[in-house]
C-alpha positions as CSV (number, residue, x, y, z in Angstrom):
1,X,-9.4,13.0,-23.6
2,X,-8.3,14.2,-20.7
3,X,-11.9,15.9,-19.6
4,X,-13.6,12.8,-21.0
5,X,-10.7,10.5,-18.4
6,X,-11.9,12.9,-15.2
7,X,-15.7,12.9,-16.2
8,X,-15.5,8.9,-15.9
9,X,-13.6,8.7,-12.8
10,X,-15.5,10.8,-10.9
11,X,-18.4,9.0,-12.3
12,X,-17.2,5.9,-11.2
13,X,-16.4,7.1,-7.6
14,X,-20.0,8.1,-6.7
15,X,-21.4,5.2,-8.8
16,X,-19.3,2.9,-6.6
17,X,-21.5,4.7,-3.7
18,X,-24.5,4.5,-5.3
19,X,-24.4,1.3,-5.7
20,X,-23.5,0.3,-2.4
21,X,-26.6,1.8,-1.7
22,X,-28.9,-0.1,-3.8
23,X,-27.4,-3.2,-2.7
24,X,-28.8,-2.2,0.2
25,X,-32.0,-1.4,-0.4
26,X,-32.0,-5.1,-3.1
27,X,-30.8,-7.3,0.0
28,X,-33.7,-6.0,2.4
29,X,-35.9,-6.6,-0.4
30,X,-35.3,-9.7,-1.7
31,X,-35.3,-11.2,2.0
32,X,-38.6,-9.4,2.6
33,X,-40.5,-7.8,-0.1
34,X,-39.6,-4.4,1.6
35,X,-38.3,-0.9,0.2
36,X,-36.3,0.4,3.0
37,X,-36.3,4.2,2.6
38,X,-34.2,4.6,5.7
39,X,-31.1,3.1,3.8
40,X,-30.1,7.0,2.8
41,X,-29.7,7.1,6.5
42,X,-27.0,4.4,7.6
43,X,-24.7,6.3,5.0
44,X,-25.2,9.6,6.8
45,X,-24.6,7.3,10.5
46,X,-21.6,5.7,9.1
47,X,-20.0,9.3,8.1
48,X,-21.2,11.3,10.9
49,X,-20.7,8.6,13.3
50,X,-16.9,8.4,12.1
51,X,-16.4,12.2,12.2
52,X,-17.7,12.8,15.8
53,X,-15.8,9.2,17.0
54,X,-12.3,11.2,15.2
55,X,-13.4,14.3,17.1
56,X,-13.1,12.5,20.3
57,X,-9.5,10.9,20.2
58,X,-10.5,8.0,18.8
59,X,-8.2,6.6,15.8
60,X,-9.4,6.7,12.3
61,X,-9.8,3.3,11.7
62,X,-10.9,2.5,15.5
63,X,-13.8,5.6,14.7
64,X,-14.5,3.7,11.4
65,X,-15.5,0.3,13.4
66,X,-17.3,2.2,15.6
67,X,-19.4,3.7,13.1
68,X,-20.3,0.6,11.3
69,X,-21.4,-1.4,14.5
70,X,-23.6,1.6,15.9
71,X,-25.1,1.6,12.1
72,X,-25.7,-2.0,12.1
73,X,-27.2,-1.5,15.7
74,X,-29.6,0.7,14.3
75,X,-30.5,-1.2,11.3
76,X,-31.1,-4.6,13.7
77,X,-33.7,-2.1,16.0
78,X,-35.3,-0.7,13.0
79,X,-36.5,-4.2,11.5
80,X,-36.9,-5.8,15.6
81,X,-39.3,-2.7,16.7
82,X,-40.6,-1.0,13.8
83,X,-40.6,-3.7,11.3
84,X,-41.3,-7.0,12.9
85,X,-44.7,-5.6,15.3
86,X,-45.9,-4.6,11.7
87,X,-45.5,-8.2,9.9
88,X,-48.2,-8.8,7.7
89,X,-49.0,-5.4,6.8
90,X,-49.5,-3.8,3.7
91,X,-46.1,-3.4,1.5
92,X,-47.7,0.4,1.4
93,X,-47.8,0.6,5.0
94,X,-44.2,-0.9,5.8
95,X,-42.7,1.8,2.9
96,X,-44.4,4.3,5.4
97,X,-42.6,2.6,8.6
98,X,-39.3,3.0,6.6
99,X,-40.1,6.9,5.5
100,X,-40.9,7.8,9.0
101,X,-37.8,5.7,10.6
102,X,-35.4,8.1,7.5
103,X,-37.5,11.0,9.3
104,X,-36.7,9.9,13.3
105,X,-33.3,9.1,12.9
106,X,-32.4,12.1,10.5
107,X,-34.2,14.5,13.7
108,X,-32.4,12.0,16.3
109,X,-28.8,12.8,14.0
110,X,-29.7,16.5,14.1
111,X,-30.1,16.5,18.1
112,X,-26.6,13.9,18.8
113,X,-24.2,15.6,16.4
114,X,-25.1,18.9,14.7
115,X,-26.3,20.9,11.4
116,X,-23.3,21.2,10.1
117,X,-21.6,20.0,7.2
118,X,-18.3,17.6,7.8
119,X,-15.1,15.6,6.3
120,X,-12.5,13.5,7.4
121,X,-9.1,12.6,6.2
122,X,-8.4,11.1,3.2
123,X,-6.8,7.3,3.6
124,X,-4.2,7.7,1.1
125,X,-3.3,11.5,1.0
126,X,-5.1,14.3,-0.8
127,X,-2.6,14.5,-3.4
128,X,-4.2,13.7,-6.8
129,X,-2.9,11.0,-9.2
130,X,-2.5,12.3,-12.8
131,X,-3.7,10.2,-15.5
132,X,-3.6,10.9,-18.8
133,X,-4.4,14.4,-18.0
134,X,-6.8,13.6,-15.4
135,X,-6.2,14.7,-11.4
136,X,-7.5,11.2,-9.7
137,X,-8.0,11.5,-5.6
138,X,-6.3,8.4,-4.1
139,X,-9.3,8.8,-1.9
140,X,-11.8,7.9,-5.4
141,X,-9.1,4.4,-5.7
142,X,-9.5,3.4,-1.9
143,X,-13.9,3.7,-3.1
144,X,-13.4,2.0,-6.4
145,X,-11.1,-1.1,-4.6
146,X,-13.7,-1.1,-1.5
147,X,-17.0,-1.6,-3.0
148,X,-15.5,-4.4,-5.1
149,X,-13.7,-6.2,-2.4
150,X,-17.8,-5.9,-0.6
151,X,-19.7,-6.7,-3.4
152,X,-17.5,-9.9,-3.4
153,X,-17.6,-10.7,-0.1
154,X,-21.3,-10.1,-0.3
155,X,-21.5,-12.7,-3.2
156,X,-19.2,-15.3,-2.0
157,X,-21.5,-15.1,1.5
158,X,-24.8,-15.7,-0.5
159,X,-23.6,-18.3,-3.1
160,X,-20.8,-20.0,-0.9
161,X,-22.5,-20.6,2.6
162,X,-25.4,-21.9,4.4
163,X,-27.1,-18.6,5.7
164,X,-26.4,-17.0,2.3
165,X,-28.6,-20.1,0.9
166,X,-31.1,-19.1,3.5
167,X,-31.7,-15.7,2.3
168,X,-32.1,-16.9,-1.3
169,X,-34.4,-19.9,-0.5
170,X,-36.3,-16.9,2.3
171,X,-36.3,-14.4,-1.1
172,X,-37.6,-17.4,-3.3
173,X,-40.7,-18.5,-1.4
174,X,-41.0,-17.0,2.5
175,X,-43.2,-20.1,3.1
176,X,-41.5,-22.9,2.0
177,X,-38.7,-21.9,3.5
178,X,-40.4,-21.8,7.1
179,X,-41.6,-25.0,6.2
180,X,-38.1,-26.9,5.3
181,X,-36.7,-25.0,8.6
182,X,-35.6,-21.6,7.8
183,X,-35.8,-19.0,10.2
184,X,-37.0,-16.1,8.0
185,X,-37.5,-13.6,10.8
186,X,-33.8,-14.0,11.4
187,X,-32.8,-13.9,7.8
188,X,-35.1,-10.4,7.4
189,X,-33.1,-9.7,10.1
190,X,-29.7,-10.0,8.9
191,X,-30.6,-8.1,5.6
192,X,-31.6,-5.2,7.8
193,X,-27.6,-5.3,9.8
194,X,-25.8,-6.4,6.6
195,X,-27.7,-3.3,4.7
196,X,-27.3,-1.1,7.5
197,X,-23.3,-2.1,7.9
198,X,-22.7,-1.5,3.9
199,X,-24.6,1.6,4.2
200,X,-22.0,2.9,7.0
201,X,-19.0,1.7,5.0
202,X,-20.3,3.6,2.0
203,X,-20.8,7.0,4.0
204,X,-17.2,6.6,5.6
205,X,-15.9,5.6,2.2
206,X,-17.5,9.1,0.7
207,X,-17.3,11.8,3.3
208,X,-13.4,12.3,2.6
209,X,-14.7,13.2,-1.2
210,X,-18.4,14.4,-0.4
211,X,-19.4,16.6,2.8
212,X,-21.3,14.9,4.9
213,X,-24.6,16.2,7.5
214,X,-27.1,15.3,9.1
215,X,-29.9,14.8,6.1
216,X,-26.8,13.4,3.4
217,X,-28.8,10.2,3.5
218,X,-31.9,11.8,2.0
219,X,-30.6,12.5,-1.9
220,X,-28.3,9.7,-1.5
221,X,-31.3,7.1,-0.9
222,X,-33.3,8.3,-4.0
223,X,-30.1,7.6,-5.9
224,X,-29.7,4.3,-4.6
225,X,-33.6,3.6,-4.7
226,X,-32.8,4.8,-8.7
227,X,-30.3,3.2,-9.5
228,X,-31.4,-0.2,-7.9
229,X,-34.8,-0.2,-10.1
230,X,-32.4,1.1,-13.2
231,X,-30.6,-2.7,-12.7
232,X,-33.8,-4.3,-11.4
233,X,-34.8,-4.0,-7.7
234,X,-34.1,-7.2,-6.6
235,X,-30.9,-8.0,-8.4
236,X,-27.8,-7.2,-6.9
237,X,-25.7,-7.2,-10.5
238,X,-28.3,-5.1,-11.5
239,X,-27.8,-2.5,-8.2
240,X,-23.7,-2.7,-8.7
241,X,-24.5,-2.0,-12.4
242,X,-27.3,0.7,-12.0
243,X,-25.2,2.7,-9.4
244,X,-22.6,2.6,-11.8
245,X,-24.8,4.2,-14.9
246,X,-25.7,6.5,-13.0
247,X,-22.7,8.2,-11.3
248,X,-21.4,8.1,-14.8
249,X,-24.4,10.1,-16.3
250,X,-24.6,12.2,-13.7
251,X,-20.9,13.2,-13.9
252,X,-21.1,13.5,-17.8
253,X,-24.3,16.0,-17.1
254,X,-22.2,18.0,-14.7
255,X,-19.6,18.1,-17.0
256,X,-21.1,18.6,-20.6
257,X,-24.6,19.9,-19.7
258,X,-24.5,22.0,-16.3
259,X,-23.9,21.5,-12.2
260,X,-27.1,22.3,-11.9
261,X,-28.7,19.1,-13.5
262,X,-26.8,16.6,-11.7
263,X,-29.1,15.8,-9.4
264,X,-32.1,15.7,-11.7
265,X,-30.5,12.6,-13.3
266,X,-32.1,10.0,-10.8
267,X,-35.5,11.7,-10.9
268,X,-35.2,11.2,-14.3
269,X,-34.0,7.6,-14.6
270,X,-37.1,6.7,-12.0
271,X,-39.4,7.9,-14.5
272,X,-37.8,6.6,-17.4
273,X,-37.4,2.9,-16.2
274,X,-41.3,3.4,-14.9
275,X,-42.8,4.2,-18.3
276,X,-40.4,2.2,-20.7
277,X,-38.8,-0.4,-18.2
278,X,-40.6,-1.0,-14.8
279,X,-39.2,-4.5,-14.1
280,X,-35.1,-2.7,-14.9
281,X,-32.5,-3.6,-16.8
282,X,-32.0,-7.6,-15.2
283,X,-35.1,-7.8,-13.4
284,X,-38.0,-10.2,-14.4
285,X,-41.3,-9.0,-14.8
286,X,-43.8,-10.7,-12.4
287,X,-46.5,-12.8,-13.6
288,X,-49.4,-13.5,-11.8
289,X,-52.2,-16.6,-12.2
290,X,-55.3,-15.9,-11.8
């Protein structure tokens, strides 16, 4: 029991992350049809951001905000001059924007910081928690508690307020929302700095538990890119839940299988949900008049 209590909270930690990350990738999409492949990359700013902020003198928290504004920064420039010259191109041909932007700023973080591999303090202390026989970081509790209190926030701002009804009227039909007044360029807009500013909290959430470097964000996008079509890209219960399967099946592979595996998991899960489910666990499959 008590193997089976650490498998799941470990699993639970990283699936928090995880999912954070395909929220990402489902809130750029839904407002614009796009798969943002550079999402891997505002984790790896947020936590190497933070780490070279701490480095400097600058307080935890204080390196933390500092962090997620230069991420969001990043993610506003990508969509206003990679992005927006290329409107009206191919969804192909924006995917290959996106790939090459995860390629500039992973050589860009290489240059500014270093090759190196990172951490930062805990929030809570390092000392673990026991649980019914299971050692539980304070560290994996400050994840667990964060992503929930975001993927509230993050529902309460689409459901409760005007812009939030924006981005769902912009995801519904781009044109008839231009046509009752929306501003769509500035609602793809916001999903780009609201992806990149929860991809920042989740890499300075992580890189107390998790090393961080300058090409983290690589395996942690294909996670997130798996586990958001697992829940059905698109749907952000579907991203929360996805991210959650999979930190839990990758921990139980770790744990009753080998190490070695773990990371096979999401390859895996892409090419299951392409053969048996392609539209995920709560997306819709398209249909198409013709």
């Amino acid at each position: 029991m008590a193997e089976l209590l650490q498998f799941i909270s470990s699993g639970l930690t990283v699936g928090a992350i995880y999912a954070l990350v395909a929220l990402g990738f489902t809130l750029i999409y839904k407002a614009s049809d796009i798969i943002n492949f550079a999402q891997g990359e505002f984790v790896m700013l947020g936590g190497m951001t933070t780490v070279f902020a701490a480095i400097a003198g600058v307080p935890l928290p204080l390196a933390a905000l500092v962090a997620v504004v230069a991420t969001t920064a990043v993610g506003l420039a990508l969509h206003r001059f990679a992005i927006e010259p290329a409107r009206g191109a191919s969804p192909v041909a924006l995917i290959m924007i996106t790939i090459g932007a995860s390629i500039f700023l992973r050589g860009m973080a290489q240059i500014v910081f270093d090759r190196r591999f990172h951490s930062l303090p805990p929030l809570l202390g390092a000392e673990p928690i026991q649980f019914g026989g299971a050692a539980i970081l304070p560290q994996s509790l400050v994840v667990l508690a964060s992503a929930t209190v975001i993927v509230t926030l993050l529902w309460l701002f689409i459901d409760r307020t005007l812009l939030g009804k924006a981005v769902i009227a912009t995801a519904a039909n781009r044109l008839a929302a231009r046509l009752i007044g929306v501003d769509t360029r500035r609602v793809v807009a916001l999903s780009f700095a609201v992806s990149a500013a929860i991809g920042a909290i989740a890499g300075v959430l992580i890189t107390p538990i998790a090393l961080t470097s300058y090409d983290a964000g690589t395996l942690l996008a294909l996670k997130g890119f798996a586990a958001a079509m697992l829940g059905g890209i698109g749907s952000a219960a579907g991203a929360v839940i996805g991210g959650l399967l999979i930190g839990m099946l990758e921990a139980f592979a770790a744990g009753y299988v080998s190490s070695n595996y773990k990371d096979a998991v999401a390859f895996l899960i892409i090419l299951v949900v392409l053969i048996l489910i392609p539209q995920g666990l709560f997306g819709r499959a398209k249909v198409e008049r013709v």
